[in-house]
N, C-alpha and C positions, 0 to 999 in steps of 0.2 A: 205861421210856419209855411216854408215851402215843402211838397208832398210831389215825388215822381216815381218815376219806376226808370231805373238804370239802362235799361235795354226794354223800349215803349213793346205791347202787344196789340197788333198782330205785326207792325210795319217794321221794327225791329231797329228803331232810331237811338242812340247812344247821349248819355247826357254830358254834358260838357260842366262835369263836376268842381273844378278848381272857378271857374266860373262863378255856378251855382253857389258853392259855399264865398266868395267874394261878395255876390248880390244880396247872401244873406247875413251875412257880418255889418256890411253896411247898416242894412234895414234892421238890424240886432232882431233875426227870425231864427227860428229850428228849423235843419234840415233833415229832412225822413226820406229815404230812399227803401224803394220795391227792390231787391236786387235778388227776386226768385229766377230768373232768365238765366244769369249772368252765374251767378253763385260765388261764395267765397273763393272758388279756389279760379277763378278767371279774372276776379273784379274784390280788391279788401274798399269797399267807400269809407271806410273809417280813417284810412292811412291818408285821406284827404281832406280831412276835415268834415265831414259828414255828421250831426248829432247823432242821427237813430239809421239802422238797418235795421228791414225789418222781410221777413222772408215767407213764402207760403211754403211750410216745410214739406207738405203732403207731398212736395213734386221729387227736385231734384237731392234735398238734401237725404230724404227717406228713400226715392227711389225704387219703391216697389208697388205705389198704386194701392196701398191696402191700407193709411189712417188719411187723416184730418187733423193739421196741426199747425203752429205758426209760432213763430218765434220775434224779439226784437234784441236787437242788442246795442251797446251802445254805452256813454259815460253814466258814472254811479249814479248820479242826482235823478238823472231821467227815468232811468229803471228804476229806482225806488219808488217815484211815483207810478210807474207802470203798475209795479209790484201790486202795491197798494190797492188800485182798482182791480185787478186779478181776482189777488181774496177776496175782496167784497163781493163782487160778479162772480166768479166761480169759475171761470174762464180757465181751465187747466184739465190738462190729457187726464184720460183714462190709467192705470199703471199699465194695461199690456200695450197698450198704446204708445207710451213714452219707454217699453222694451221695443219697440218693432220701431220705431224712429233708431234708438242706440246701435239697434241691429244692423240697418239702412246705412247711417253713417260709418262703421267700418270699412265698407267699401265705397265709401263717398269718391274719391280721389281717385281710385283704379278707374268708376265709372265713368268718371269724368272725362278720364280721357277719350276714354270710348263714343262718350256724344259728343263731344268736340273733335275726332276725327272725323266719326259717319257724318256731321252736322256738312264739314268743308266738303268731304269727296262728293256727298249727295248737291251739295249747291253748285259747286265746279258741274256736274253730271247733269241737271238742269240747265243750266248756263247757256248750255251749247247745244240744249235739244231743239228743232224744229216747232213743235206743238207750244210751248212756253215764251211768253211775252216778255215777261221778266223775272230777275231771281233777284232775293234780298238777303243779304248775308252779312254781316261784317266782316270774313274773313276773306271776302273776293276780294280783287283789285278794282271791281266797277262800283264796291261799296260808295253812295256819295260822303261818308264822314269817315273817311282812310283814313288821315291823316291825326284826326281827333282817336280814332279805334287803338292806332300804331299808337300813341300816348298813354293811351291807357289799360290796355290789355295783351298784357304779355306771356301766356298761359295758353290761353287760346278764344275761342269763338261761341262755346257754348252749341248744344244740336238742336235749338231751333233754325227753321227755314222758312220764310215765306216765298210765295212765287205767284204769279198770275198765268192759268192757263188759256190757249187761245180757245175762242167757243164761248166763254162766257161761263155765269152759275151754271145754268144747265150740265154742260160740257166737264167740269168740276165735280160735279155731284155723280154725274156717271163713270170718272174716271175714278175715283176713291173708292166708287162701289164695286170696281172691279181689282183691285188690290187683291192680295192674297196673305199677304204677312203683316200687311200696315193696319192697324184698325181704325174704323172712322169712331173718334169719344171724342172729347172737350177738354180733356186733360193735358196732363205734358211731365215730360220730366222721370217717367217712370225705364225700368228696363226695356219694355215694348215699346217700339216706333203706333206712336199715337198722328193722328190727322184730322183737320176741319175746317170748315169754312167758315168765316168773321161774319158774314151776312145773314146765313141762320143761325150762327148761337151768340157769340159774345157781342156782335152789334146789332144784331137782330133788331132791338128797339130801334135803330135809327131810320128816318126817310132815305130815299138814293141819294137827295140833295146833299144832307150831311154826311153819308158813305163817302161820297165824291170827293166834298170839300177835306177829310182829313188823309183821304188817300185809299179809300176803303173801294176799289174798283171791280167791277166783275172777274170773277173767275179766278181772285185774291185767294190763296188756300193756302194755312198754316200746318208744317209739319214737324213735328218733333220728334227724334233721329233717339231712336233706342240704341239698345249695344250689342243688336245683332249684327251678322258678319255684313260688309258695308255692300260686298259683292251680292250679295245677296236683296237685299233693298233696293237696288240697283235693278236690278235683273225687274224685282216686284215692280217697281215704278214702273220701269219699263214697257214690261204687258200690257200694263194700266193703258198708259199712253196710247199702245197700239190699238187697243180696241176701241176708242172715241175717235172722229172725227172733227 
């Protein structure tokens, strides 16, 4: 099988899905795509020939930060066997658990737009700041895979952002800690603008060799754009910025 994630974490790389499912028709392989980043309502991968989607729901589909949940979806045959190993492992929500997911999705869609707003205005709003090396976004124009993004998302961009600040880790770590509205967690996807650095948590295990090589550079800091008012974030970041060096 081939296994990716739709929108890569933390560099925010886009997959070149008609592609993908070509390479894997050939090879007669399953293709499973991550696509918790992007979410249904930016990105359908099934409407491409995709076998399996499969999503980390605790994020953006629930949206409130308060279960643990995952989902796949996909043609019957696949799911029945999913099914299958389920019941046997036991692998299924709690019932208030699977209320507070249904709850969540009611306003999947309104949310949605909210972090795909604040996701562009905050990246445009970095872009152009002095202290910041660079911003990664799909929905900039300096995105390098425009042209692959304009193809396949039409909806919009989703409210993660990465960006490198100047100064390095250090510099990063002192700048998050002086936030006021944005919280430093590991998480992503919830109503609150969540924040962190790839170096201490999600690639912590790596050498700087391998940081390096897949693009994981100093002062890399991943941020996820809740759906508070955008002016406002804005303003937070802001400060932040101002008190580091």
């Amino acid at each position: 099988m081939l296994f990716f994630e739709s929108l890569s974490n933390p560099l925010l790389k886009i997959l070149d899905l008609p592609n993908v499912v070509k390479i894997a028709k050939k090879h007669n392989l399953i293709t499973i795509i991550d696509n918790t980043f992007l979410t249904p309502y930016n990105l359908c991968p099934l409407d491409y020939g995709i076998d399996l989607v499969v999503h980390s729901a605790t994020k953006y589909l629930n949206g409130h930060s308060d279960i643990i949940a995952g989902l796949a979806v996909g043609r019957k045959s696949l799911i029945e066997e999913i099914w299958e190993k389920m019941v046997r492992l036991g692998a299924s929500m709690d019932p208030h658990q699977a209320f507070l997911l249904e709850r969540g999705l009611k306003t999947f869609s309104l949310r949605m737009q909210r972090h795909n707003e604040n996701g562009k205005r905050i990246a445009e709003y970095l872009e152009i700041h002095p202290k910041i090396n660079k911003v990664i976004y799909p929905g900039l124009k300096s995105y390098p895979q425009r042209e692959l993004v304009s193809s396949l998302l039409k909806t919009g961009y989703s409210g993660m952002v990465s960006f490198e600040i100047k100064g390095g880790n250090e510099t990063g770590l002192k700048f998050m800690r002086n936030l006021k509205i944005i919280r430093e967690a590991t998480s992503l996807g919830g109503v609150e603008s969540l924040i962190s650095m790839p170096f201490n948590t999600s690639h912590a295990g790596l050498t700087k060799e391998e940081k390096d090589r897949i693009g994981i550079k100093e002062g890399l800091i991943r941020l996820s754009c809740g759906i508070e008012d955008a002016e406002d974030l804005i303003e937070d970041i802001d400060q932040a910025l101002s008190a580091v060096h």
